[in-house]
N, C-alpha and C positions, 0 to 999 in steps of 0.2 A: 445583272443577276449573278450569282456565285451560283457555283458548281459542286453538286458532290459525287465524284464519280463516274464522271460526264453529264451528269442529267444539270439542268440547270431546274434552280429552285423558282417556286412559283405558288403566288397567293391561289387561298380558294378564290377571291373574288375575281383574279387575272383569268383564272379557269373558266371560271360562271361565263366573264366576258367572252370570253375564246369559242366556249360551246355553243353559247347562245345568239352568235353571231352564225358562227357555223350553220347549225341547224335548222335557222329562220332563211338562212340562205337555201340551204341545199335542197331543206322543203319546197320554196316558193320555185325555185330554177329545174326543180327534177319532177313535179308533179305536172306539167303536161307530157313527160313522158308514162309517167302513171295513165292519166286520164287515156288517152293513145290507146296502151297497153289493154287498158280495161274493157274501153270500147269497141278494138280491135280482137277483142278473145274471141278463137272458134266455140268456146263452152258455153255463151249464150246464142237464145234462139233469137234474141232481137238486141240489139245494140243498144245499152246504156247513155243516158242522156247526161256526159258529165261532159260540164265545160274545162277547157285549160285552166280558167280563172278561178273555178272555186277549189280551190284548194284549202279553206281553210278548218275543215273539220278533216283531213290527210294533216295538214300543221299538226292539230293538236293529239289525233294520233301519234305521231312519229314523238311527241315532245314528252308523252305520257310514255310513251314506251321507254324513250333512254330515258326517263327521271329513275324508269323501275329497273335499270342495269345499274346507276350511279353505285349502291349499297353495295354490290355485289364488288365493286373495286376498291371503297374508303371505307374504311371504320372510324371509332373513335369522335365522331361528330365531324369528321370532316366529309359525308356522305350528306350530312343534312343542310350543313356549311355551304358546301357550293347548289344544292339546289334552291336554300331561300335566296343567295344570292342570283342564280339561274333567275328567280320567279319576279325577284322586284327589276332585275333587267328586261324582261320579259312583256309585264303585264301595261306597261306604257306602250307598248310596240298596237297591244289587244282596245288598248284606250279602255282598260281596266285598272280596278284596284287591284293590293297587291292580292289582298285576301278574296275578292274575285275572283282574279286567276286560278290563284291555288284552288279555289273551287273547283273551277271547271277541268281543272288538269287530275283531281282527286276522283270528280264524276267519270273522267274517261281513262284513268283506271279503275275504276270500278267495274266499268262496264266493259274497259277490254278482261276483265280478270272474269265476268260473270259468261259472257262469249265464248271462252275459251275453255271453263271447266268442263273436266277436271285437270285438265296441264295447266301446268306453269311457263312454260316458253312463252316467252314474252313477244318475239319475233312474230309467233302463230297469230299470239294475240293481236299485236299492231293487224296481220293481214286479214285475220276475222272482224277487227274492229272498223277495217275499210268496207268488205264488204259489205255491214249491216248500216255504216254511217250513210253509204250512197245508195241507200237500197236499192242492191245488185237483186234481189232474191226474183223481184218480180220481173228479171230480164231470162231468168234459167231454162230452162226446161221444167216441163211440170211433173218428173220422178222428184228432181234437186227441191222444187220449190212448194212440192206440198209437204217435204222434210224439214223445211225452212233450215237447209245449212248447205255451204256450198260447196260447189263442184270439185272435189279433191285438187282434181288436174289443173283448175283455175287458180285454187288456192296454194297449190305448191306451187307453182309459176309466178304467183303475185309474191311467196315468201321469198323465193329469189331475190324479185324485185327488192322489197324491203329492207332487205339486208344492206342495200347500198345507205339506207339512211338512218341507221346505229354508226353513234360516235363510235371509234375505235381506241377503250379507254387503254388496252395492251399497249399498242406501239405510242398512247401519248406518255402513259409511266414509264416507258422506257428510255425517252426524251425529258419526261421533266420529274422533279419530287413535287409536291404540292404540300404545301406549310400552311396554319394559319395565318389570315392575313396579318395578323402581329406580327408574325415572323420573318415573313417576308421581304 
């Protein structure tokens, strides 16, 4: 790889792979500390029923959330570049097609976007979008639960959480350029 600057140059596709290796990891390897977390909260009155194992509607949270940071770091098509390349590395992992996937990763931005109005923090979103995926609501207290939204204190503590599983696209541009894969 050549150098500009220090950073070394790098395909979107090299990205896609990097990320999405990344995040299928960090997702599957840190969500029994989720589930833990979740079940172990003093803000329910009874303890939620989430196995270590299911993690895979937390997967596709976390995946839906950094696809909706990519744009905010590349322009010029190279935001949209490394997520179709993201989705067709992806959607074999789901034993999906490709346009499957993107389906399902578009339905759950939707609905972390529908969750979460009127903000746009996407972070909140992912954490509102866990609690309605595992339906927390009917573990609450019954002020939280005939509101159906949930426990501040629970939800700021989970956003915490969350934060550990956003790529950190800062310190990778600071590390690499990213080039069309022609370019590269």
């Amino acid at each position: 790889m050549l150098t500009i600057f220090g950073r070394k140059k790098i395909s979107t596709e090299r990205v896609a792979h990097m990320f999405s290796h990344h995040i299928l990891e960090t997702a599957e390897s840190g969500f029994p500390d989720i589930a833990g977390f979740i079940r172990d909260s003093p803000e329910f009155v009874r303890s939620p029923d989430i196995e270590d194992s299911d993690f895979g509607r937390f997967l596709m949270v976390v995946i839906a959330g950094n696809f909706s940071y990519i744009p905010q770091h590349y322009q010029d098509g190279q935001d949209r570049e490394i997520i179709e390349h993201c989705v067709q590395k992806m959607a074999p992992v789901f034993e999906m097609t490709v346009h499957e996937f993107s389906s399902v990763v578009k339905d759950y931005k939707e609905f972390m976007s529908r969750v979460n109005a009127p903000s746009k923090n996407t972070l909140y979103a992912m954490s509102k979008a866990v609690f309605f995926k595992y339906d927390l609501n009917e573990c609450q207290d019954e002020y939280f639960r005939q509101m159906k939204t949930p426990n501040p204190i629970f939800l700021k503590n989970l956003d915490e959480l969350m934060r550990n599983f956003l790529w950190d696209w800062e310190a990778f541009n600071e590390r690499y350029k990213v080039v069309p894969q022609s370019a590269a």
